[in-house]
C-alpha positions in Angstrom: 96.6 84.4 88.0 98.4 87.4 87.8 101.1 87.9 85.7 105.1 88.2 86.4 106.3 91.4 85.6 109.9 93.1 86.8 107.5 96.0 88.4 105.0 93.5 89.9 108.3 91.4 91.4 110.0 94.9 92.6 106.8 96.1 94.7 106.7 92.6 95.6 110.0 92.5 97.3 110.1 96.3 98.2 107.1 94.9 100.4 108.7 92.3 101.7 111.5 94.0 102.9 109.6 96.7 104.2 107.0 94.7 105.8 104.5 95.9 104.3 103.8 92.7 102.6 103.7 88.9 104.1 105.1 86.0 101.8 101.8 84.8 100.4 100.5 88.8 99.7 103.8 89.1 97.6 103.7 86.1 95.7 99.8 86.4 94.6 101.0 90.6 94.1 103.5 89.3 91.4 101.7 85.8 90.2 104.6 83.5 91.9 104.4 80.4 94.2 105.6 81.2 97.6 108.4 78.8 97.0 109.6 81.3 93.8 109.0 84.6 95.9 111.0 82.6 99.0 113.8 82.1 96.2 112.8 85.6 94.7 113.3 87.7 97.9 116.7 85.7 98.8 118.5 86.8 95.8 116.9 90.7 96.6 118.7 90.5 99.8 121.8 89.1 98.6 122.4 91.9 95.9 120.9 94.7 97.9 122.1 96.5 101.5 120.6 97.9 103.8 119.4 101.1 103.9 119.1 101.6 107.6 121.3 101.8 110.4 121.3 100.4 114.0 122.2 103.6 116.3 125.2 103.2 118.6 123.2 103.8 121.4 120.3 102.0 121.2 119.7 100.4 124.8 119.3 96.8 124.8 116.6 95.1 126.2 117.0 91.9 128.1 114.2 88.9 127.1 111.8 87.7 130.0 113.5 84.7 132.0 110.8 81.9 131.5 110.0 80.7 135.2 109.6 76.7 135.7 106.7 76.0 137.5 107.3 73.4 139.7 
């Protein structure tokens, strides 16, 4: 097992939020359960903005109607 380090964590859940990693990449990247990098990545988010933004003009798309089939 790898082992817990605040660099190992921080790449973990850099990756994570930039979707470069998936929850059970990030966990083995940093030696945590999934359940601790769940927990982890929660507390990232609530402490940290984000650093993009939506543009004012960004068209919306509608989602496909599902048809019944009768």
């Amino acid at each position: 097992m790898k082992k817990t380090t605040p660099q190992n964590v921080k790449e973990a859940t850099d990756g994570l939020f930039r979707a470069t990693m998936n929850l059970p990449e990030a966990a083995a990247h940093c030696g945590m359960t999934q359940k601790e990098m769940k927990l982890t990545f929660w507390e990232y988010l609530k402490y940290n903005q984000p650093d993009y933004e939506v543009p004012e003009n960004t068209i919306e798309i509608s989602r496909r109607q599902e048809s019944r089939m009768y």
